[in-house]
C-alpha positions as CSV (number, residue, x, y, z in Angstrom):
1,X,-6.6,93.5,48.1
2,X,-9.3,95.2,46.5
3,X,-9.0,97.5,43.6
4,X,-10.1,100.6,45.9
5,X,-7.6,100.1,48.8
6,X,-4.8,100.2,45.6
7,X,-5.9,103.4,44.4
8,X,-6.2,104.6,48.0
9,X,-2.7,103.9,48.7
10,X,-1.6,105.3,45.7
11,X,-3.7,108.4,46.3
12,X,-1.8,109.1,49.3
13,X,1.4,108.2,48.4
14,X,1.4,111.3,46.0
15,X,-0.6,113.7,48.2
16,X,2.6,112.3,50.5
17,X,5.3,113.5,47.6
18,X,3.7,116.7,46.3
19,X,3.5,117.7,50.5
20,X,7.5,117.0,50.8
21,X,8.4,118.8,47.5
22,X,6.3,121.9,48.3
23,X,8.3,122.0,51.7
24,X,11.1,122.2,50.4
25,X,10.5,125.1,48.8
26,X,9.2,127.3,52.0
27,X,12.5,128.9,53.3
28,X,13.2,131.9,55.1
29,X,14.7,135.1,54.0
30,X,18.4,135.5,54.4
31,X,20.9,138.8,54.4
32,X,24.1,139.0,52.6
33,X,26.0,138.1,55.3
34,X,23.9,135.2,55.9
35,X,24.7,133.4,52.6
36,X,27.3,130.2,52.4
37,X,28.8,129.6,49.5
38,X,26.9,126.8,47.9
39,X,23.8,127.2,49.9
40,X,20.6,128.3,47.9
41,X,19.2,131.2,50.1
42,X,16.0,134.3,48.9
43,X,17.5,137.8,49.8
44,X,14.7,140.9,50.1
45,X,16.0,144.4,49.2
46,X,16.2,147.7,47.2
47,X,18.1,148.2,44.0
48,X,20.6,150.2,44.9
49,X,20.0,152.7,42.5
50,X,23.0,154.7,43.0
51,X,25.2,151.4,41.3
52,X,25.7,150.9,37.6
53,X,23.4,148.3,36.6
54,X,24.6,146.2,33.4
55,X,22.8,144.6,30.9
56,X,23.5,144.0,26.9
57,X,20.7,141.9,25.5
58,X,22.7,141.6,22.0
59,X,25.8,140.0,23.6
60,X,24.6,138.4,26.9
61,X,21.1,138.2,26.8
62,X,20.5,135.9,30.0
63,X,23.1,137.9,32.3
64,X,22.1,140.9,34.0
65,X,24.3,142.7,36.9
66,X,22.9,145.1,39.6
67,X,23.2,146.3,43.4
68,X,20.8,145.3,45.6
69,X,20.9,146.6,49.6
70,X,19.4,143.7,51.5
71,X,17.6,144.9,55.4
72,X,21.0,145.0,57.0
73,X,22.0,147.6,54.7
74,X,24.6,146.0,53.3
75,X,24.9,146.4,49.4
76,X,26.2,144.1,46.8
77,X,26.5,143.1,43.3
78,X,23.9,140.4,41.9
79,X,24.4,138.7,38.6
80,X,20.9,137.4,37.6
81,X,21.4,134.7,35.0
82,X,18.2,135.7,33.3
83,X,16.9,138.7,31.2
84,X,16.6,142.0,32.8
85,X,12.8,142.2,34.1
86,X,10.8,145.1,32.7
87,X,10.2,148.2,34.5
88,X,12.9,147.0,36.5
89,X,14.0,150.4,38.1
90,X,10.4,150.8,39.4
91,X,10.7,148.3,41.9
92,X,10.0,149.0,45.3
93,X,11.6,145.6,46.5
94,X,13.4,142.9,44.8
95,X,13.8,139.2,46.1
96,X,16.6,137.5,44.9
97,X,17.1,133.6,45.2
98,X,20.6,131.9,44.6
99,X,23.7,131.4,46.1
100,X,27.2,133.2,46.0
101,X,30.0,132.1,44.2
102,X,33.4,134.1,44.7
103,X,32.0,136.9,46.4
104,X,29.4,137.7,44.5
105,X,25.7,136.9,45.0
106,X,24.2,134.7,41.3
107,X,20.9,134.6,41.2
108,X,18.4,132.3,39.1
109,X,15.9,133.8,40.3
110,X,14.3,137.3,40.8
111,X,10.7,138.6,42.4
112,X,10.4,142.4,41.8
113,X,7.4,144.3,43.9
114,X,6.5,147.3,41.7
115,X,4.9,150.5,43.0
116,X,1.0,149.6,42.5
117,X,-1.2,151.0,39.9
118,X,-3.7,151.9,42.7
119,X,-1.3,154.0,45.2
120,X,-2.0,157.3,44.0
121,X,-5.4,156.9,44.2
122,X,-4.7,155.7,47.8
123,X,-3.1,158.9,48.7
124,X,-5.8,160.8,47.1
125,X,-8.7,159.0,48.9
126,X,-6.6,159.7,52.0
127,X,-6.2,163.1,51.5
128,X,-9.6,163.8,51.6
129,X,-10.8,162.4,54.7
């Protein structure tokens, strides 16, 4: 076999793994209700900004603790096993991934959509026309 059809098959045989690992990543969005213990699933919401929300960066620097109301309404507590994101508050929708673990949803992961810089100039551009 020539050197060319080894690097051929090689080249494929990675485009092959990257494909499969980038799969597994593509999931669906799940509600509370939805999540198994043990299973990793991404919850969409809204801090519930009515609930304490708990973080000491000088004692537990990589645990923070909120609500979060997923589309179904339902609200629980989150304990996100990183630092508390900045401007935080000012998110308009958080996406959490993890999995729950004695009734309560852990994250290790958290996407926060914050209001954009560009809105009130939306609503001023809009105003006029």
């Amino acid at each position: 076999m020539k050197q060319y059809h080894l690097i051929g098959i090689l080249m494929i045989v990675v485009a092959i793994v990257i494909f499969l690992s980038a799969a597994e990543d593509v999931s669906t969005y799940a509600n509370f209700s939805d999540a198994v213990a043990d299973d990793t699933v991404k919850i969409s919401g809204t801090l519930a900004k009515d609930k304490k929300m708990i973080y000491d960066p000088q004692n537990e620097p990589n645990i923070f603790t909120f609500y979060l109301t997923d589309s179904d309404g339902a609200t629980e507590k989150v304990i996100l096993t990183q630092p508390k994101p900045q401007d935080f508050e000012l998110a308009e929708q958080i996406v959490v991934t993890g999995k729950r673990r004695e009734g309560t949803f852990v994250a290790n992961s958290v996407l926060t959509k914050c209001p954009s810089k560009y809105k009130d100039e939306e609503l001023y551009l809009q105003s006029e026309s």
